[in-house]
C-alpha positions as CSV (number, residue, x, y, z in Angstrom):
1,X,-17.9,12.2,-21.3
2,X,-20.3,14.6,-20.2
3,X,-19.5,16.9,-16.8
4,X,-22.9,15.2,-15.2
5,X,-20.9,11.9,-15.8
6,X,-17.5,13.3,-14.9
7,X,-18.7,13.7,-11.7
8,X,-21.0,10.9,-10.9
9,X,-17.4,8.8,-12.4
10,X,-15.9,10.9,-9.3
11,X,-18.2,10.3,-7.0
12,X,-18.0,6.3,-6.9
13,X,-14.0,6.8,-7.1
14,X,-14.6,8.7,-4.2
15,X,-16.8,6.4,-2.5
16,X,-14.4,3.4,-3.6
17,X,-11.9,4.7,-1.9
18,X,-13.1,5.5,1.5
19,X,-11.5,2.9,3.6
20,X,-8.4,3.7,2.7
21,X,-9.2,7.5,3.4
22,X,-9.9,6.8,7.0
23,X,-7.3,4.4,7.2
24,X,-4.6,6.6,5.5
25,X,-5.4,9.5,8.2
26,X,-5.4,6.9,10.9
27,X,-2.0,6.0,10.0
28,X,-0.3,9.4,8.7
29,X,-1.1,11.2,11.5
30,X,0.9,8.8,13.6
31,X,3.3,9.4,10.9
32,X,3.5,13.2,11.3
33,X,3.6,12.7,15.2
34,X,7.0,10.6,14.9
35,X,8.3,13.1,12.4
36,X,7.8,15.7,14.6
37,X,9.0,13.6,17.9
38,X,12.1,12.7,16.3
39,X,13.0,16.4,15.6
40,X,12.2,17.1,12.1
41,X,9.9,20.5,11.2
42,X,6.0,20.0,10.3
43,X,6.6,20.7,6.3
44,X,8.3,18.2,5.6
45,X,5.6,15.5,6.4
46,X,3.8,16.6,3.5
47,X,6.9,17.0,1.5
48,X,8.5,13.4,2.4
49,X,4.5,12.3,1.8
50,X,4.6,14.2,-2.0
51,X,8.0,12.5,-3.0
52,X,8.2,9.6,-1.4
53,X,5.0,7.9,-0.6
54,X,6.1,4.6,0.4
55,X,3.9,4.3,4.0
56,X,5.7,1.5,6.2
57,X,8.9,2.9,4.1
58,X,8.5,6.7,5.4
59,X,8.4,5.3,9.1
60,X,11.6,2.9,8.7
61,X,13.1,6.2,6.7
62,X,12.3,8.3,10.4
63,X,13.6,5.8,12.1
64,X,17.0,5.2,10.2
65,X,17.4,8.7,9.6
66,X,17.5,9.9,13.7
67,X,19.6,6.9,14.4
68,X,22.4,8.4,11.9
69,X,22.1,5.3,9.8
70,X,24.7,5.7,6.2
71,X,22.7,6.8,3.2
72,X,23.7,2.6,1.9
73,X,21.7,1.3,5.1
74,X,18.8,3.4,4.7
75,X,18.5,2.4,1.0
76,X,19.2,-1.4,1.5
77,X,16.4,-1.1,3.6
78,X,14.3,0.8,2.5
79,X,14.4,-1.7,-0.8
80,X,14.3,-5.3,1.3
81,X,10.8,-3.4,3.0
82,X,8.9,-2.1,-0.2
83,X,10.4,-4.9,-2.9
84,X,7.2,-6.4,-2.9
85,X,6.6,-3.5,-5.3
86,X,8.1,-5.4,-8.2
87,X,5.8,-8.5,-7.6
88,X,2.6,-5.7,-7.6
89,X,3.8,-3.9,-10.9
90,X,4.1,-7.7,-12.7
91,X,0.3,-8.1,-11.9
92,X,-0.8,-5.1,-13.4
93,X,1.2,-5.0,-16.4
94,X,-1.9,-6.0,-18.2
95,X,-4.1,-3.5,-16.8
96,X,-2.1,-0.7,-17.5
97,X,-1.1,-1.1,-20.9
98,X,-3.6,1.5,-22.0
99,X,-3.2,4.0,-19.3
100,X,-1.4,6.2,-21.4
101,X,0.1,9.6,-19.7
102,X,-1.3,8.4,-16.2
103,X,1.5,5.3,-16.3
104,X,4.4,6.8,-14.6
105,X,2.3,8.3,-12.0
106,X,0.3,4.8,-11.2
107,X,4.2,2.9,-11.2
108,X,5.1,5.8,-8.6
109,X,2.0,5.8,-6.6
110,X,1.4,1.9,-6.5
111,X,0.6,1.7,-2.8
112,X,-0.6,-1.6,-0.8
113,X,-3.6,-0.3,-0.4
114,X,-4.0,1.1,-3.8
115,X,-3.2,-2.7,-5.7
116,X,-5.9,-3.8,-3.8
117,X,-8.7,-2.0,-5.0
118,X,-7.3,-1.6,-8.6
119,X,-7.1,-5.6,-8.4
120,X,-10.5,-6.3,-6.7
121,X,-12.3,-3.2,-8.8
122,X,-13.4,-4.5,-12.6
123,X,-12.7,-1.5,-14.9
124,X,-16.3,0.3,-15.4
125,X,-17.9,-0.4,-19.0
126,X,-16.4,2.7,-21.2
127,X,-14.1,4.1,-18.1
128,X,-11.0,5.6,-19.4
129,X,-7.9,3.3,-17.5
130,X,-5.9,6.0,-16.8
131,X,-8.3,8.1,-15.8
132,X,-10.3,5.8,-13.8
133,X,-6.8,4.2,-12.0
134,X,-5.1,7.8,-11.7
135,X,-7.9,8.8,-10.0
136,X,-8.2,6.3,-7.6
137,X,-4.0,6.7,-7.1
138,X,-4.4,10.6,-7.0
139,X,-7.0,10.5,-4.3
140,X,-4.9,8.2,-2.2
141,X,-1.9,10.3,-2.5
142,X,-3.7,13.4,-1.0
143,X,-5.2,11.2,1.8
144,X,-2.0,10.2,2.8
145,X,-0.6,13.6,2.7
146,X,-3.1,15.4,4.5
147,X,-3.0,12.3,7.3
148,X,0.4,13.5,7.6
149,X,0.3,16.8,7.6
150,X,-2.9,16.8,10.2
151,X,-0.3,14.8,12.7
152,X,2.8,16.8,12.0
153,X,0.7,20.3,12.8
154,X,-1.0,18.5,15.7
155,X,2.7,17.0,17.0
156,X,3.9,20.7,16.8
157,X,1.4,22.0,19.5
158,X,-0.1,19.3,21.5
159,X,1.7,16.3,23.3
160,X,0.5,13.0,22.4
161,X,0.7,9.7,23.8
162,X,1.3,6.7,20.8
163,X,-0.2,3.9,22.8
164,X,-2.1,1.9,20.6
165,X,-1.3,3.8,17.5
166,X,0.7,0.9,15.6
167,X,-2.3,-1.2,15.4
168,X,-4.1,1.1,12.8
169,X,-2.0,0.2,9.7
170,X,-3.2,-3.6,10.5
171,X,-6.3,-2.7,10.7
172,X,-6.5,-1.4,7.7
173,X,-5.1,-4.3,5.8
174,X,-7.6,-6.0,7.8
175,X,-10.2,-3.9,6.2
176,X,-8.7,-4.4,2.7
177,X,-8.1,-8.0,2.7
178,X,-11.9,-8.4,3.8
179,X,-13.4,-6.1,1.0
180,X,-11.2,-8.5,-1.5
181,X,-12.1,-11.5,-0.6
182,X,-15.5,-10.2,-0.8
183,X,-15.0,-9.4,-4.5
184,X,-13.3,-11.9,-5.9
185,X,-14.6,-15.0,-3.5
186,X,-11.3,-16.5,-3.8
187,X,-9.5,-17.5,-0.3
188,X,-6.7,-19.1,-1.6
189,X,-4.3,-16.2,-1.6
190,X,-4.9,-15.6,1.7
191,X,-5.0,-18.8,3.5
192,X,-1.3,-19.1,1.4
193,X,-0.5,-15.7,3.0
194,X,-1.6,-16.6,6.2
195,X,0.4,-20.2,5.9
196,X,3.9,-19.5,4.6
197,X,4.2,-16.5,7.5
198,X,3.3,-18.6,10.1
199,X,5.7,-21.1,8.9
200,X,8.1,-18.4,8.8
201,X,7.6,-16.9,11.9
202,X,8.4,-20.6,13.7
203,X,11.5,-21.4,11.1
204,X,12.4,-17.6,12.6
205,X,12.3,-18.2,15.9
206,X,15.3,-20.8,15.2
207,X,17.2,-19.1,12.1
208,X,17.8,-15.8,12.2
209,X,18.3,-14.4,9.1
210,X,14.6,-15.6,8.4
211,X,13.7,-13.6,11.3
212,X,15.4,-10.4,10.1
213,X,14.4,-10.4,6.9
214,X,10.7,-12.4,7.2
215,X,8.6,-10.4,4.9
216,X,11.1,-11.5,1.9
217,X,11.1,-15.1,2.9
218,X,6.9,-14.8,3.4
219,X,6.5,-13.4,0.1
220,X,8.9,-15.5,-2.2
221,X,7.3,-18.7,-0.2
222,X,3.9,-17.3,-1.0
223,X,4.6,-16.9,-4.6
224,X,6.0,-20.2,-5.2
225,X,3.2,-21.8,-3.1
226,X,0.6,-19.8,-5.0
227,X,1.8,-21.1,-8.5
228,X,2.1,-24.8,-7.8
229,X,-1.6,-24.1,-6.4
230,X,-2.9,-21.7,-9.3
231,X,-0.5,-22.9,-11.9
232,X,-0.7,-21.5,-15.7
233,X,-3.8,-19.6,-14.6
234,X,-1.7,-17.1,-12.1
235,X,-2.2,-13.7,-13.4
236,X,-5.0,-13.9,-15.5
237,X,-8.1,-12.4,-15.5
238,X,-11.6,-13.4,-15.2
239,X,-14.5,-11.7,-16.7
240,X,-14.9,-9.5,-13.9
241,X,-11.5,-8.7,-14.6
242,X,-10.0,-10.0,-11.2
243,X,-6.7,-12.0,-11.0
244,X,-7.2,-15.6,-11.3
């Protein structure tokens, strides 16, 4: 591949991944504000961001971690609130078979956001996997960390006041959802989504341990729902090379 098409290749990444730049800096800043707020130095948003990278995880990991929460709590937790990880990887086991080098990265850096444009992107016609889906994860990555690090600075020399901060990560899956559904046409797996957690959210209100632990319940309801629905076509792809 040419450098002209190295960088035109670059250039639509870039573009394709816009939303979830201004959603990653409307969300990490917050991110390095509460880091900051809860005591911690500036570096190591950008640090915790590099290592860890888990999003909703790095807030619960703030949170647990100023409240002197064991090293056992924080990691039961940690793995009840990002488990939905496992059901991601299944899904793309197909798509990264060929990703060669780039595969330990893309397991590592397998973000919400970033499943859902490698599952609502077809592959370009002679586009490298690895490169094209390590790109896309790379360039996530360093949103995230500089959303971070731009909130952790900020928290260090101006007062801020959270109010209406929380809402930005919903946004953003609001965003996400939309440019999916736009892509592959398919409103099944959402409506299912949006079912089984209203179900849950009721059957919470009366049992508790579906309460604490709802996004577990949501999801295994959602999976079981979507296969009756989907059956023996779950997971495979159509010509465009969306899930089925």
């Amino acid at each position: 591949m040419s450098k002209t098409e190295n960088k035109s290749s670059l250039l639509s990444i870039v573009k394709l991944t816009l939303p979830v730049f201004f959603g990653y800096i409307a969300i990490g800043i917050p991110f390095g504000l509460m880091l900051v707020k809860n005591g911690y130095p500036w570096w190591v948003a950008p640090i915790m961001s590099l290592t860890m990278y888990a999003g909703a995880g790095q807030y619960v990991a703030i949170g647990l971690f100023a409240s002197g929460a064991s090293f056992g709590s924080i990691a039961i937790a940690e793995l009840l609130l990002n488990i939905r990880h496992i059901v991601y990887g299944l899904s793309l086991i197909e798509k990264f078979k060929k990703t060669g080098k780039w595969k330990p990265y893309l397991i590592f850096a397998l973000t919400d956001e970033t499943y859902a444009l490698m599952t609502s992107t077809p592959l370009p016609e002679n586009a490298n996997p690895g490169r094209f889906y390590g790109t896309i994860a790379v360039l996530d990555q360093c949103y995230w960390i500089l959303g971070s690090l731009i909130g952790a600075i900020a928290g260090s020399l101006i007062p801020f006041d959270f109010k209406g901060v929380d809402f930005a990560l919903t946004a953003l899956f609001a965003v996400l959802l939309i440019e999916q559904i736009k892509a592959s046409k398919d409103f099944v797996p959402p409506a299912i989504g949006i079912l089984v957690t209203g179900i849950c959210i009721v059957i919470g209100k009366f049992v508790p341990v579906v309460a604490d632990n709802i996004l577990i319940f949501a999801l295994c309801a959602g999976i079981g729902l979507l296969m009756l629905v989907k059956g023996k076509n779950l997971g495979k792809e159509d010509k465009n090379g969306f899930n089925a």
